[in-house]
N, C-alpha and C positions, 0 to 999 in steps of 0.2 A: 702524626706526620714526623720521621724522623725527621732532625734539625743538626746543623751545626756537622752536618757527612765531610770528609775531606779525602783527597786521593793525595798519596805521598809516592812522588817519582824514584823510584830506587836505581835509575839511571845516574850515576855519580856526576857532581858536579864540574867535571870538566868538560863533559858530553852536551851542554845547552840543555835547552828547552826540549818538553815533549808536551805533544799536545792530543789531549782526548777529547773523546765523544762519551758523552755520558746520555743513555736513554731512559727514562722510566718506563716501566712495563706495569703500572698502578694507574687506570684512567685516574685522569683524564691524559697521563702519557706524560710526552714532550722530550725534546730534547736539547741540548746546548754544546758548547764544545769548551774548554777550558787548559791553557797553555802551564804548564809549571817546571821550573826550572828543576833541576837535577838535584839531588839529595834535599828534596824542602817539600813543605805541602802546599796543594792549592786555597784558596780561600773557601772559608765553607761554606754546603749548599744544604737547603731542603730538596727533599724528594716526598711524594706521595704513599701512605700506607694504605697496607690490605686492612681483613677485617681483623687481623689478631695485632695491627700496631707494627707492623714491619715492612720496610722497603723493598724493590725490588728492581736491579738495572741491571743494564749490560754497559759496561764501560769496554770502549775500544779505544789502543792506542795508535791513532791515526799513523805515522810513523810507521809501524811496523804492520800493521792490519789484524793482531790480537783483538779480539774479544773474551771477555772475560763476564761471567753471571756471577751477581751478588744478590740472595734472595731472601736473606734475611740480616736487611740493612736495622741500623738500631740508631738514638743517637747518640751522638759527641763519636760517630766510631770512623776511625782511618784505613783508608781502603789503599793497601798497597799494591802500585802496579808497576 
């Protein structure tokens, strides 16, 4: 199970907050949504792994309606959106 995944907003700090949807695509799934301010990370998450140890999501930036596949999530690793 990678641990400790982080999304860093490359939206500059004068621009506020952005907030995502982050999915897992590794049953059992799920999903949540988390807000993070501009140039900073959000707090870190686990996600579910396949069988070779690696994540797999789709994070959208609600906001703008991006989605973006990350499918070979690891951890401690920063996911920029």
């Amino acid at each position: 199970m990678p641990s400790n995944v982080r999304i860093y907003n490359l939206s500059g700090a004068s621009t506020g907050s952005d907030t995502f949807t982050v999915v897992g695509n590794v049953p059992p799934g799920g999903s949540f949504q988390v807000t993070v301010p501009g140039s900073q990370y959000s707090s870190p998450f686990n996600c579910n792994a396949d069988d070779q140890g690696y994540g797999d999501l789709y994070i959208t930036n609600v906001q703008s309606g991006v989605a973006n596949h990350f499918s070979f999530v690891r951890d401690n690793q920063d996911i920029s959106m």
